[in-house]
N, C-alpha and C positions, 0 to 999 in steps of 0.2 A: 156507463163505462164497461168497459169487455172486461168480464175475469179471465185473467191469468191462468194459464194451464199450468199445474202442479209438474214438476221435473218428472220423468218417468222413473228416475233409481227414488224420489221422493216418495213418488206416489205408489211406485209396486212394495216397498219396505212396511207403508201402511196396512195394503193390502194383506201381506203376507202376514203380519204380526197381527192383525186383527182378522185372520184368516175369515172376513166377510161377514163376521160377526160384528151385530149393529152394540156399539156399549154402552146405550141408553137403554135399548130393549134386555141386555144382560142387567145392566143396574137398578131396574124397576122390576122385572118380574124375573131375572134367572133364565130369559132364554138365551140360548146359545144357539142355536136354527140360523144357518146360512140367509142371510136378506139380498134380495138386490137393493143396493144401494149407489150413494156417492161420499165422497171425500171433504167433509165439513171443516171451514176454516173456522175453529172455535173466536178467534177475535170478529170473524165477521172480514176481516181483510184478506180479499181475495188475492194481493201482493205479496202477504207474507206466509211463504210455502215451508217454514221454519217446522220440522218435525214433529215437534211438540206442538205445534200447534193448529196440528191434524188429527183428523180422529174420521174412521168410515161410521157413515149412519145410512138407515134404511131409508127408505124415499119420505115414509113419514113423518121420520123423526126428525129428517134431515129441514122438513119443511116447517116444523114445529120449530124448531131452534132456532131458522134465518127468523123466523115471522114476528112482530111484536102483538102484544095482545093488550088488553085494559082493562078485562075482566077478569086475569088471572096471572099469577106468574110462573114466567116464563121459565125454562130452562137457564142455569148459568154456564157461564164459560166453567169457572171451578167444580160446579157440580157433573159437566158432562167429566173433564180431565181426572178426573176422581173414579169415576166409571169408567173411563178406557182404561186409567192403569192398571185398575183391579182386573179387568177383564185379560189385560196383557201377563200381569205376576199369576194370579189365580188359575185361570181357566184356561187359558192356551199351552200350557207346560202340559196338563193334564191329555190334553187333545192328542198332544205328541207321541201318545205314548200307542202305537199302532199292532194292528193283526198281520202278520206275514198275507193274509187273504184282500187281495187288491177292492179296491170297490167298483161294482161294474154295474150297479143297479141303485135309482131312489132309495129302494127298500134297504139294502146295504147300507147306504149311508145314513139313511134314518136311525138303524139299529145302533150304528156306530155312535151316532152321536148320542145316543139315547142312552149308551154306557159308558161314554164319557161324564154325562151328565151326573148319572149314577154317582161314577167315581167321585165328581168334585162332591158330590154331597155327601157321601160317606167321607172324604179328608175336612171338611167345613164341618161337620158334626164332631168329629174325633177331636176339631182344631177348639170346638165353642167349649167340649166338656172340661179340656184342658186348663183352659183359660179358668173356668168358670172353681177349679177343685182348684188350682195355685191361690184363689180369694179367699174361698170359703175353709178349704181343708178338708180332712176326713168325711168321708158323706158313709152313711147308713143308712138314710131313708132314701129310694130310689125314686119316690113320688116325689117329695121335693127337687130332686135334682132334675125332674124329668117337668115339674112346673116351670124352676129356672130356666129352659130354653126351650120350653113348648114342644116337647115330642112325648112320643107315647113313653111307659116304661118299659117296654119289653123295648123298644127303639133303643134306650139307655143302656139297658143291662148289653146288650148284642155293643154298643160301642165301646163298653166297658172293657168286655170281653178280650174284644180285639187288641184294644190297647196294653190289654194287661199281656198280652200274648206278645207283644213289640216291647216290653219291659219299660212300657213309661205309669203306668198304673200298676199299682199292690193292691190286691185281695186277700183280705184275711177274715176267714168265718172262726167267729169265738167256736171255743172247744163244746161239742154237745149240741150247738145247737146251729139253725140255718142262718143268723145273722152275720152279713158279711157288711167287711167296712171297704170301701174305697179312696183311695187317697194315692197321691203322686209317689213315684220311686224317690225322685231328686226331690220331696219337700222336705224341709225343713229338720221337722222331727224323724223322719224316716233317714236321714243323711246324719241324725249325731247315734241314734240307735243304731247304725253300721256303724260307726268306728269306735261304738262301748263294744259291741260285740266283738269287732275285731283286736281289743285287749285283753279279751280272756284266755285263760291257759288252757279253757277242757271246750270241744266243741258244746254246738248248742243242739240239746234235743225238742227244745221247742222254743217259739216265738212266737208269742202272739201280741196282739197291736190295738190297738184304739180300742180296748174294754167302755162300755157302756150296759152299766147292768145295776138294777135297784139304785138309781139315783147316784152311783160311784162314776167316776172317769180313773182311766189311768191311760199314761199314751202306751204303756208295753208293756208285757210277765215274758221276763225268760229265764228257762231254766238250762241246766247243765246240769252232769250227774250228779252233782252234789250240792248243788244250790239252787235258787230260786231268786229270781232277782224283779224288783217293782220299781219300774223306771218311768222317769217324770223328765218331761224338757221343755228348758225355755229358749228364747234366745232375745238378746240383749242387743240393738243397734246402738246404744247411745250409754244413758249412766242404769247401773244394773243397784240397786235398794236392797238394802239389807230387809227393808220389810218385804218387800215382795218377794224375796226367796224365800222368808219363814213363813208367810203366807199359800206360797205353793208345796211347800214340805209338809205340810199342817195338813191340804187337800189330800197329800199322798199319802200318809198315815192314814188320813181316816179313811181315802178310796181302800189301802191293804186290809184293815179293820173289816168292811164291809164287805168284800171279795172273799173274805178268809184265805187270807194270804199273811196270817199273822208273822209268817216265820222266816216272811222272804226280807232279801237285807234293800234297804231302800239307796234308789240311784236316782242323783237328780242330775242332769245332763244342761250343760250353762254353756249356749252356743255365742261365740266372742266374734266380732270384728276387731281391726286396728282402731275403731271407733271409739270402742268401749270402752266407758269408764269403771273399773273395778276396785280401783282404791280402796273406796267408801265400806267395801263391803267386809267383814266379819265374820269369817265361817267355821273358825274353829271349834266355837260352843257347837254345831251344829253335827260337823266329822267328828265331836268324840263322842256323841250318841249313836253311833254308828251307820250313820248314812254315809254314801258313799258319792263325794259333789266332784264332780270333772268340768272343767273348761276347755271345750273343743273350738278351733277357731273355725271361723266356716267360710274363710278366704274374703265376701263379702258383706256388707249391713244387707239383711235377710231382716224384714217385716215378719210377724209375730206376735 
């Protein structure tokens, strides 16, 4: 049977969005390198010129994918459609992005693409660290983080950098020495420590964050001219236990104990959804030994 020629507004929209990029050879190894190719009908039906159910591939892949095999398998429809989209959300947006300098030369276009390429892998690294600190939380060890998604650690700290520079990353190095903590702007603990801070009357001359030091944790010490304050938080999607709170006030004493921070007044920060159940809880014995307990709400159930 003759296959059907694809519409020409069908088939140039292809072209154009996958600007000749094969998105099998992007989906396997990450190239982006112009192929000559053809226009694969992912069902195999040469009738049906339906949009989605087009994707350009290179000659070889285009021949991999018609073919069946018995020793191996094959390409799927879902796994190629998987690899065009990406190729279309991911990497084509980034391509667009061009030099006033026209291309007039192989070499031009190689280089061009070759800092395209760049770019996507500098936003896919930025994007994996992202991901990777909203799971875990505050990072300190940079080897770790740099085992988590397989790059060197200077790789790490240079994405860090940047990020912290675009204000979606905080870096804070404890006072005195070179440990620096990493952790998200908008996580959790860092979004109820902004709105303790922003109820106080005396600005803050210092803030410091994710203390790790002689087996102590504390998530913050801030002070203002006149106090000192050792702050703790949780946050609560569901029913919030009266034991678990004395449980974590208990940690905070002994972290101030250990830090010698005996004199700083203790904050424990209790992040609320419309979720949360608080009824159960009892905190009176706890405010009149002088800690200081706020329920902030955090608009959503926030994992913690």
């Amino acid at each position: 049977m003759a296959r059907k020629r694809t519409s020409s507004t069908t088939e140039a929209d292809v072209l154009c969005n996958s600007r000749r990029r094969c998105c099998i050879c992007f989906g396997l190894n990450r190239d982006v390198r112009i192929k000559s190719g053809q226009i694969a009908h992912l069902d195999k039906d040469s009738s049906n010129d339906a949009y989605d159910n087009l994707a350009f591939l290179c000659l070889e892949h285009h021949d991999a994918y018609d073919s069946s095999t018995s020793q191996s398998k094959n390409f799927t429809k879902a796994e190629v459609k998987q690899y065009r989209d990406e190729l279309y959300k991911s990497v084509i947006p980034i391509m667009e992005i061009q030099t006033s300098v026209p291309v007039t030369s192989a070499e031009t276009s190689r280089q061009q693409t070759g800092s395209s390429l760049q770019e996507y892998k500098r936003e896919e690294r930025k994007q994996v660290i992202i991901e990777v600190l909203s799971k875990i939380g505050p990072v300190q060890n940079l080897m770790y983080l740099a085992s988590k998604i397989r790059l060197s650690r200077d790789s790490v700290e240079e994405v860090l950098l940047r990020l912290s520079q675009e204000n979606v990353v905080r870096i804070d190095r404890e006072r005195a020495t070179t440990k620096r903590t990493y952790s998200l702007v908008n996580s959790s603990e860092n979004r109820l420590i902004d709105t303790f801070i922003g109820t106080l009357d005396e600005p803050v001359n210092e803030d410091c964050r994710f203390i790790r030091r002689k087996q102590h944790e504390l998530d913050a010490m801030i002070r203002t001219s006149s106090k000192w304050y050792a702050v703790e938080t949780v946050v609560a999607t569901q029913r919030l236990s009266k034991e678990r709170i004395q449980m974590v006030v208990s940690c905070l004493n002994k972290a101030k104990d250990g830090l010698g921070l005996e004199e700083a007044t203790s904050v424990l920060l209790i992040g609320i959804s419309s979720d949360t159940d608080t009824k159960d809880v009892n905190l009176l014995k706890l405010q009149k030994s002088g800690i200081i307990i706020k329920y902030i709400e955090m608009g959503c159930p926030t994992s913690g």
